[in-house]
VOVEX-134477 format. One line per field, with one value per residue (C-alpha): x, y, z; residue number from 0. Coordinates in steps of 0.001 Angstrom, whole numbers, plus 500000, padded with zeros to 6 digits. Example, Ala and Ser with C-alpha at 12.3 -4.5 7.8 and 13.67 -1.06 7.14 Angstrom:
BEGIN
px	512300,513670
py	495500,498940
pz	507800,507140
n	0,1
END
This chain:
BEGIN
px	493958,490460,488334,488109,492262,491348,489297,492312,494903,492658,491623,495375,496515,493751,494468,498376,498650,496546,497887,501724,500590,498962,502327,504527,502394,502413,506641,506346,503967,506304,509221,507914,506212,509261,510690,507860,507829,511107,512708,511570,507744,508575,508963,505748,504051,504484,504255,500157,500216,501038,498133,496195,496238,496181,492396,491882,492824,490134,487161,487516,490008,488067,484644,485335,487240,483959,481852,484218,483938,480389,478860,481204,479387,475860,476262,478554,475423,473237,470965,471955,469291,471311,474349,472808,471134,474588,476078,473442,473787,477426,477424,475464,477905,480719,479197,478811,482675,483944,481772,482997,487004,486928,485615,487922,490751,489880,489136,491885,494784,496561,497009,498182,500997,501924,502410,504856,506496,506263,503419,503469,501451,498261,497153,497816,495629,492632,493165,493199,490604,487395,489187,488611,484652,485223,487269,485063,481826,483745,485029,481739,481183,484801,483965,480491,482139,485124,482665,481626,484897,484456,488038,487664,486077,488343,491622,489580,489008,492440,493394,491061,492789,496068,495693,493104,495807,498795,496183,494896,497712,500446,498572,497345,500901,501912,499331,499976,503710,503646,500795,502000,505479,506056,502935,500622,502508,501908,498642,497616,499030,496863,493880,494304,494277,491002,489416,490619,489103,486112,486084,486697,483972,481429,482639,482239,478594,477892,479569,477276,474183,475612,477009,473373,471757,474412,473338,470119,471604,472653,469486,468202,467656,464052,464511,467187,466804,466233,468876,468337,470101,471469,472612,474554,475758,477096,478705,480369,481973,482987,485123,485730,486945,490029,491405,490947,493010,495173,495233,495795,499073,501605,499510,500116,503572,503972,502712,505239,507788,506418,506851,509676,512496,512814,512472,515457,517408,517197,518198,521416,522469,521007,519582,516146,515721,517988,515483,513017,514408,515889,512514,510523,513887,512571,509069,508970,510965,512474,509062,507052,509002,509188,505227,505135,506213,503958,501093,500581,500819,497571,496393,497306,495326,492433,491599,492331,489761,486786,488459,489238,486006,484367,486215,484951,481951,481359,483200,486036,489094,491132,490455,491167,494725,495607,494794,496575,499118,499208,498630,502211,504394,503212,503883,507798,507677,506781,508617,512204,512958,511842,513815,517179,516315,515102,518351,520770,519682,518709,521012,520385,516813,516986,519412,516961,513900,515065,518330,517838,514753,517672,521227,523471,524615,521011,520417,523087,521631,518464,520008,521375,517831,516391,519167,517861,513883,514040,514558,511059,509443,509541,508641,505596,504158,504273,502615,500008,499079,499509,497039,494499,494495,493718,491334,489348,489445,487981,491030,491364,492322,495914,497466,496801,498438,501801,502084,501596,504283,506458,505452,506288,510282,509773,509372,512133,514517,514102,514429,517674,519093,517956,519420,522649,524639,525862,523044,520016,517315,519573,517794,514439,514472,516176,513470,510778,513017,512394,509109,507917,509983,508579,504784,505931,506916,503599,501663,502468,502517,498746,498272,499766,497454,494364,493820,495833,498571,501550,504182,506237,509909,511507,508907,508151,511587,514739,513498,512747,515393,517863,516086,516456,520480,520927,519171,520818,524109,523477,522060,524778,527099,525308,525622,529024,531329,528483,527617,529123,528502,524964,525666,528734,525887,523347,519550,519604,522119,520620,517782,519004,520810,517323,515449,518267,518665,515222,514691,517216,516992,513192,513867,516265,514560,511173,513163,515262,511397,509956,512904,513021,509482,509177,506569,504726,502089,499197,500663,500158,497433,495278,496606,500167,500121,499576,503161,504870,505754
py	526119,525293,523110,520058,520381,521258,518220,515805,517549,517403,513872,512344,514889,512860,509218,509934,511438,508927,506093,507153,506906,503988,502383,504085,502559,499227,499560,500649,497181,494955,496365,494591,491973,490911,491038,488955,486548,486349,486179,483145,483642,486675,484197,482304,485867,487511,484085,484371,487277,486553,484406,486246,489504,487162,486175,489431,490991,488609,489447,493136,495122,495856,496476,499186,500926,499834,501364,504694,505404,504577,506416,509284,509570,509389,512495,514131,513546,514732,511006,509961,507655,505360,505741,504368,501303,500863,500841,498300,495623,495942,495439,492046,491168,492249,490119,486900,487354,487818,485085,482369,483537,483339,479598,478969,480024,478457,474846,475084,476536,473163,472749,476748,475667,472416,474246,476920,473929,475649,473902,476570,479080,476819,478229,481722,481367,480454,483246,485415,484289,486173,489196,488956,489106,491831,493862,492958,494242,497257,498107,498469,501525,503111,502859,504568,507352,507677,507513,511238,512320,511418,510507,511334,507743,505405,507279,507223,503155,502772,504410,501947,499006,499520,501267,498541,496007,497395,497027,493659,491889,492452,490705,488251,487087,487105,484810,482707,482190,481545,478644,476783,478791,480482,479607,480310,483551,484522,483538,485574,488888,487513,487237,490797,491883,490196,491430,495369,495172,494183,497424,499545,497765,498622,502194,502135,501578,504383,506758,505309,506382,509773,509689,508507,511413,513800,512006,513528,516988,516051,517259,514561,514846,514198,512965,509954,506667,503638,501336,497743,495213,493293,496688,497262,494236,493894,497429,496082,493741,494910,497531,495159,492073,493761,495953,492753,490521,493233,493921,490528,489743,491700,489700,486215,486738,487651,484239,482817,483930,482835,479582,480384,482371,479691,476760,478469,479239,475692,474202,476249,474595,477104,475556,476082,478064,480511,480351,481811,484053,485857,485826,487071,489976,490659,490419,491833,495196,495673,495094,496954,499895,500374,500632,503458,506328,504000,505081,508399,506688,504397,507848,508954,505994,506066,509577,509512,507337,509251,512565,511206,509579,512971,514785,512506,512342,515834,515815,517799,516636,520173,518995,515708,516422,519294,516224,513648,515565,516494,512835,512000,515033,514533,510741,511463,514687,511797,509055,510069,511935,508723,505970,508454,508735,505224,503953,505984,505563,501516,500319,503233,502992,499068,499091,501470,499734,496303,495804,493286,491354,490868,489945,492453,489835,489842,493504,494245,491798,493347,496732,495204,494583,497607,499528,498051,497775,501344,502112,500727,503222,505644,502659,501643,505574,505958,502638,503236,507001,505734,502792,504920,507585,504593,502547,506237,506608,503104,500933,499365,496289,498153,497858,494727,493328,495378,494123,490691,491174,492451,489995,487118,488725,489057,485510,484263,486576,485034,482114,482868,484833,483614,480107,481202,480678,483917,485876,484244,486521,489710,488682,489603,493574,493487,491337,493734,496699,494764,494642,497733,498984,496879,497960,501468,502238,501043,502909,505983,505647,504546,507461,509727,508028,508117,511227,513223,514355,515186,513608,516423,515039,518067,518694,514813,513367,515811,518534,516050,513673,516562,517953,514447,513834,517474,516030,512712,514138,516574,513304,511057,513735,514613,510555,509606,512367,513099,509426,506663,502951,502357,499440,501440,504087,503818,504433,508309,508899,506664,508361,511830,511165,509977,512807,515306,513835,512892,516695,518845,516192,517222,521002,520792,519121,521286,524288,523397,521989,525324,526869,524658,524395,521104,521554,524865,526587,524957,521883,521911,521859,525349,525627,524894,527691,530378,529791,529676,533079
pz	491410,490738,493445,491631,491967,495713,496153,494988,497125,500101,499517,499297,502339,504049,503158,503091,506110,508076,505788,506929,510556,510111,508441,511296,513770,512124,511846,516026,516619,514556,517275,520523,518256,517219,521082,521842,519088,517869,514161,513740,515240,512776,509960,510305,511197,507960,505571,506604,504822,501264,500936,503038,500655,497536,498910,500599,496922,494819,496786,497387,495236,492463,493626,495866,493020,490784,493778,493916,490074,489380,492342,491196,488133,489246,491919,489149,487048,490085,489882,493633,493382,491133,493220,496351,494241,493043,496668,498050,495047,495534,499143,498400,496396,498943,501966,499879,498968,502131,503782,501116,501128,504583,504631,502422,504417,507258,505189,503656,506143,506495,502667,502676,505398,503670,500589,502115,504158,507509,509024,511819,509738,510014,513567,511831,509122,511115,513101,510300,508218,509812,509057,505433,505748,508006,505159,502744,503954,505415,501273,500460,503021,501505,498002,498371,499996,498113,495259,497029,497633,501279,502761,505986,506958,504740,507134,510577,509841,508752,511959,514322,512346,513450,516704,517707,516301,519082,521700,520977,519151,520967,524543,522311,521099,524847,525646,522479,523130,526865,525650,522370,521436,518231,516045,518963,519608,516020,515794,518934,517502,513769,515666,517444,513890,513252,515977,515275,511317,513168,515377,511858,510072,513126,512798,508873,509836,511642,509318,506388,507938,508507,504715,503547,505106,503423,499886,499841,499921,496109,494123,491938,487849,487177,483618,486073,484515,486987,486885,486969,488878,486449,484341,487930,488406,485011,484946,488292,487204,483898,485809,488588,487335,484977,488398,490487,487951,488014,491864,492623,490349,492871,496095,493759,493236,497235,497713,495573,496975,500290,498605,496663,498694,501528,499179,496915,499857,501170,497705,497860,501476,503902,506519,506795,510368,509053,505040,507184,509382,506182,504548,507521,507675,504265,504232,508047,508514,504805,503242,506176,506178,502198,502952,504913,502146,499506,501892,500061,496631,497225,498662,495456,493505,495340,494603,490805,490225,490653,489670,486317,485978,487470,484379,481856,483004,482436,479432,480645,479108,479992,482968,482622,481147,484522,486900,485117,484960,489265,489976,487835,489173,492986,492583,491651,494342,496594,495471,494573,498342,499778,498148,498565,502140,503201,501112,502414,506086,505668,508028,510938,511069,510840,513919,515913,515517,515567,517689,520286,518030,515259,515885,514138,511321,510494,510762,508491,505813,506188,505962,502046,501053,502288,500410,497227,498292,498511,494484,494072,496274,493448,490605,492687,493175,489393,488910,491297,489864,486418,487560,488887,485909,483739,485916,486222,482693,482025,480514,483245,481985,480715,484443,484577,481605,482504,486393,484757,482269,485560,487521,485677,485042,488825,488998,486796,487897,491641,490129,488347,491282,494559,494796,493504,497165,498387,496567,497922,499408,497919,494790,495650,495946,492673,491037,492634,490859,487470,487850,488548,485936,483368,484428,484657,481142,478991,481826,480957,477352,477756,480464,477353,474991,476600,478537,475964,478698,476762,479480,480817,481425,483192,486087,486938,486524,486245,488718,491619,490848,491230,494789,495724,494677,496422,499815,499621,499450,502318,504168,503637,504728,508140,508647,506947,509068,511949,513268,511410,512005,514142,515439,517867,518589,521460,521069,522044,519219,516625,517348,517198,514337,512337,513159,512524,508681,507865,509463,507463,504796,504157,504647,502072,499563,500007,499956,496883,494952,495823,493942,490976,490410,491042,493648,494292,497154,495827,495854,499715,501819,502307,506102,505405,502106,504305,505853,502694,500913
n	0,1,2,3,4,5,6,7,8,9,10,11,12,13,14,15,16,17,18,19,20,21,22,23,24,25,26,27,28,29,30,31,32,33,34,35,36,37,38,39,40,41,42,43,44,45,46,47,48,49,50,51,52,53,54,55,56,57,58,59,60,61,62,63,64,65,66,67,68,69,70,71,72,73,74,75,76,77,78,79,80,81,82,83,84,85,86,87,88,89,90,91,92,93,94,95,96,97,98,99,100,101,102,103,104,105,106,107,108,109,110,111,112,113,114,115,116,117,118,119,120,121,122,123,124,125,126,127,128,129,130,131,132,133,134,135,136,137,138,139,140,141,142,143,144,145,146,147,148,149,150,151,152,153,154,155,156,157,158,159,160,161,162,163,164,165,166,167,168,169,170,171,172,173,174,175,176,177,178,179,180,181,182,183,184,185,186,187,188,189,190,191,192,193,194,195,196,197,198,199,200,201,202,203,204,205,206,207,208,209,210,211,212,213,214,215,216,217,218,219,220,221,222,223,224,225,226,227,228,229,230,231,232,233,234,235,236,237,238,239,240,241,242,243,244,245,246,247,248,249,250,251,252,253,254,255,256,257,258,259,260,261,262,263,264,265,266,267,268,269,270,271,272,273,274,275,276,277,278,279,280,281,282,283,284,285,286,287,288,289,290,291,292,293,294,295,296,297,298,299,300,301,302,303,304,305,306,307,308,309,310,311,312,313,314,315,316,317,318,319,320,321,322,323,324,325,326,327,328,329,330,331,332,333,334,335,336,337,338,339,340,341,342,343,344,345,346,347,348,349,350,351,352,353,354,355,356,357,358,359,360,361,362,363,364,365,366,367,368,369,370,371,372,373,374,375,376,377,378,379,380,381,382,383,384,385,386,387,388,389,390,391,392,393,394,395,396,397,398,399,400,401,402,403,404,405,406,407,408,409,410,411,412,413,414,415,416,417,418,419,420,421,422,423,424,425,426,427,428,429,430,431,432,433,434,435,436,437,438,439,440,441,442,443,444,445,446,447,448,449,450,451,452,453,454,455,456,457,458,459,460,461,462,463,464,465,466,467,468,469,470,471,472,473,474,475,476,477,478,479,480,481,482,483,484,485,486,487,488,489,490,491,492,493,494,495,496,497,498,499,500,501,502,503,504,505,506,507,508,509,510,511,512,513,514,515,516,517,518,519,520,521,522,523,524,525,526,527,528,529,530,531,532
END
């Protein structure tokens, strides 16, 4: 394994590993949240969010990733003077962003909740809306050191957000329900949030000085050209503007369906306390724990980016090809285990972490979803490595023509499905499965075309598909004849029987990987290698 191949296996063991806690932690906050709040302070909770990521999504998803790949070029190139020009012109650019999305959110919250028809969200939105400068300015800080294959910072901040979001939030949506109910109560644990991404953006500014210093290690070319501002800016946005149009089409059609599903559900004679409290089932623990494995894909994305670009910019298309072709097998290693897993233990893990927030009718709807959620898990990690191949190999305007071809069969499918009575919200994971697929597909042809990696069926889809079938049926086994329905099991054997599947369940499909080929030793971390023979 050469370094470079080092540096991208280090970088996603450091963003996946804190991005999995930071998704475990957020599934462990959303337990007592939900105590505290209820489902339907749940509801109004998570329909912030859609629009909230939509805005969060214009102003700062493709700069960063602009930031990452042109500063990854300029230390490749050894002109670090360019890089940090590059960083501050992009920062300006960050803070003006943030500043204006954020007035906008908070002018405009009482349109946002008329829209959705749940006039509760308004409180939430103002509560949320600093948060967006805050994330903003703080991208600016990750890109520039992603940019120098820095991870360490982007997982620390990630860290502060969410453990500073339990600490905060969770007083704060005490205080809101004992003093105005259910939007109050979910506007307290919204403004916790805001107050944590400030705490990770202070932090972000500390480890930029430190990163700075570091910099001027890199030696720098003499022959360096001096870039001008407007060269910078327009090479930002060139890059920026395609992966933003294209980052923002999955956030668009979340608001949607914040619209949508409840609207849909309504039509077809559900009343509409009962619309929400199946959307915020869906969008709260189906949706939040489908995030946590997806964790290592953006890992995953983030570091393609400038390891592709690194390759190119050297002109080092062998190179090129080797990584491409890591970034695809790791995202099925990844991918297939956990949508057999989460699938096959839906309804256990469901009734663990949310019995007494949800009544058991509920949980076992939720359970249905997550069953079908699940299949995307492996969709979405091949979409997001796929994405960040081609975003790092400068078409990235190719990912976001195929998410907008998925999205909109998203949206029609809903459509079609969700206000057919006795299908409602069921059609929503389904739609999600169409679109991924249907983003999926011209990916990697263009991954094939452009890079030159030949796609290599047997190691990214039959060998872990098989590990996976043989740890699924293992799993559903243990379950099936060991524990049986969860809702007849108390806490100490739900929990028991979790760990003792996803346990054996992950021995078995490492050991069988390691067999088949489908991963090897250098596929893992430099510490853990030295236990495997």
């Amino acid at each position: 394994m050469t370094q470079k191949q080092k540096t991208l296996v280090g970088g996603v063991s450091i963003l996946g590993v804190a991005g999995i806690i930071c998704k475990v932690v957020g599934v462990l906050y959303r337990i007592p949240l939900a105590h505290l709040i209820g489902p339907e302070g749940m509801g109004v909770y998570h329909k912030v969010f859609p629009a909230y990521n939509l805005l969060l999504t214009v102003s700062s998803a493709g700069l960063p990733v602009a930031i990452s790949r042109m500063v990854a070029h300029y230390v490749t190139v050894e002109d670090p003077n360019n890089a940090r020009r590059i960083f501050k012109l992009a920062m300006r650019m960050l803070f003006v962003l943030g500043l204006l999305t954020t007035v906008l959110m908070l002018a405009f919250s009482g349109q946002l909740a008329a829209w959705q028809g749940t006039e509760q969200t308004k409180a939430g939105y103002m509560a949320i809306a600093p948060s967006l400068f805050f994330v903003c300015t703080m991208s600016a800080f990750r890109g520039f050191l992603q940019g120098q294959r820095n991870m360490l910072p982007t997982a620390v901040s990630q860290l502060i957000e969410q453990v500073g979001r339990v600490a905060i939030a969770l007083p704060f949506a005490y205080l809101g329900m004992r003093q105005g109910g259910v939007a109050l109560g979910a506007a307290g644990a919204l403004l916790g949030g805001t107050i944590a991404e400030g705490a990770a953006l202070l932090y972000m500014l500390l480890r930029h000085r430190q990163a700075d210093k570091a910099l001027n290690a890199v030696p720098q070319r003499p022959d360096g050209e001096i870039l001008t501002d407007r060269f910078i800016a327009r090479r930002l946005i060139l890059v920026a503007v395609p992966i933003t149009l294209g980052a923002c089409i999955v956030p668009l059609a979340g608001f949607i369906d914040s619209i949508m599903l409840t609207q849909l559900m309504e039509a077809a004679g559900m009343e509409p306390a009962d619309a929400l409290i199946r959307y915020g089932a869906y969008a709260g623990p189906v949706l939040t724990l489908i995030n946590v494995p997806t964790a290592l894909a953006m890992a995953m994305s983030t570091n393609l980016v400038p390891d592709i670009a690194s390759g190119l910019a050297q002109g080092d298309r062998e190179y090129v090809v080797k990584e491409t072709g890591i970034g695809l097998r790791m995202a099925a290693v990844i991918g297939f285990p956990c949508s057999v897993g989460m699938s096959l233990l839906a309804q256990p893990i469901l009734y663990l972490c949310y019995r007494g927030s949800y009544t058991g009718p509920q949980l076992d709807v939720a359970a249905e979803l997550l069953q079908i959620s699940s299949l995307t898990i492996v969709l979405f990690t091949m979409v997001q490595a796929t994405s960040g191949i081609l975003q790092g190999a400068g078409k990235q305007r190719i990912p976001m023509y195929t998410l907008v071809v998925g999205v909109v069969l998203k949206i029609a499918l809903n459509y079609t499905l969700v206000r057919v009575p006795g299908v409602d919200i069921h059609g929503a994971p389904w739609a999600s499965l169409l679109c991924y697929t249907a983003s999926m597909i011209p990916n990697l042809y263009f991954v094939s075309k452009y890079t030159g990696y030949r796609f290599n069926f047997p190691d990214v889809v039959i060998k872990p598909f098989a590990c996976a079938a043989l740890m699924g049926g293992v799993v559903w086994a243990i379950w099936h004849f060991g524990f049986g329905d969860p809702g007849q099991l108390n806490g100490f054997k739900l929990t028991a029987g979790i760990l003792l599947c996803v346990g054996l369940g992950a021995i078995i499909y490492v050991f069988a990987a390691l067999k088949t080929g489908a991963i090897s030793k250098e596929d893992f971390p430099a510490k853990v290698r030295r236990f495997i023979k």
